[in-house]
Each structure stands twice: as C-alpha cells, then as structure tokens.
C-alpha positions in Angstrom: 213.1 -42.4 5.6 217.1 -42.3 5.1 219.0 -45.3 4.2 222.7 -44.7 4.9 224.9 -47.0 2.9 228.9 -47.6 2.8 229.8 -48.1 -0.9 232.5 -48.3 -2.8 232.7 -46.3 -5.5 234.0 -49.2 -7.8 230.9 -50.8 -7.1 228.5 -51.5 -10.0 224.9 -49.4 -10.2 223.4 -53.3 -10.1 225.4 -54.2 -6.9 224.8 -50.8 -5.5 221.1 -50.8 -6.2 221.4 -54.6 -4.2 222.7 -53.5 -1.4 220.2 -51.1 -1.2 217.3 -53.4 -1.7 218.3 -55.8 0.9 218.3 -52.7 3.2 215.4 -51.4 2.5 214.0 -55.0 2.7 215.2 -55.4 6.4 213.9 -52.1 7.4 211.0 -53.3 6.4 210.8 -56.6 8.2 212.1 -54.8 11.2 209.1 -52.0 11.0 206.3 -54.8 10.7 207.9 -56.4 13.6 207.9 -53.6 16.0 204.0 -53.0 14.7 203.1 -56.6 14.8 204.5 -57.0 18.7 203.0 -53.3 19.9 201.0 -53.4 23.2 202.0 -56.6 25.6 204.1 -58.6 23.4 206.7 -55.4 22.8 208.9 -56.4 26.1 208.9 -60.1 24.8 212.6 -60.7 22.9 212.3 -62.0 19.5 213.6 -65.6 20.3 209.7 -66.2 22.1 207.5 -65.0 19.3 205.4 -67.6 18.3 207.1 -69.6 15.1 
C-alpha cells in the first residue's frame, strides 16, 4: 500500500517520519472500520455505530 505525503523538504527526518506515522495510523483505523462494518452494517454512516 502507497502513502502519498506533501512534505517540505525543510522538514526534519523526525517530523517527516510523524507525519507518516499518523498516516499510516489512520489508514489503519479506517481499514478495521470498513472490515468491522462489512455485511449489513456497511450502508450505516459512522455517526450510528454503536459507541
């Protein structure tokens, strides 16, 4: 899997490798979301999930 990121190049390699956690974590969040609502909850929006 890609992960595109828009960096500057004056960023540091600690700032940089960040930015690219926090990415990677939210692709991950958003991936066990889609598995965790496949079948009949996929069509319910987020806000209806159970808390």
């Amino acid at each position: 899997m890609m992960y595109h990121t828009s960096i500057n190049a004056d960023s540091s390699n600690e700032e940089i490798e960040n930015e690219i956690k926090v990415k990677i974590v939210k692709e991950m969040v958003i991936q066990k979301n889609n598995k965790w609502s496949g079948g009949k909850l996929r069509n319910i929006p987020p806000l209806s999930y159970p808390n």
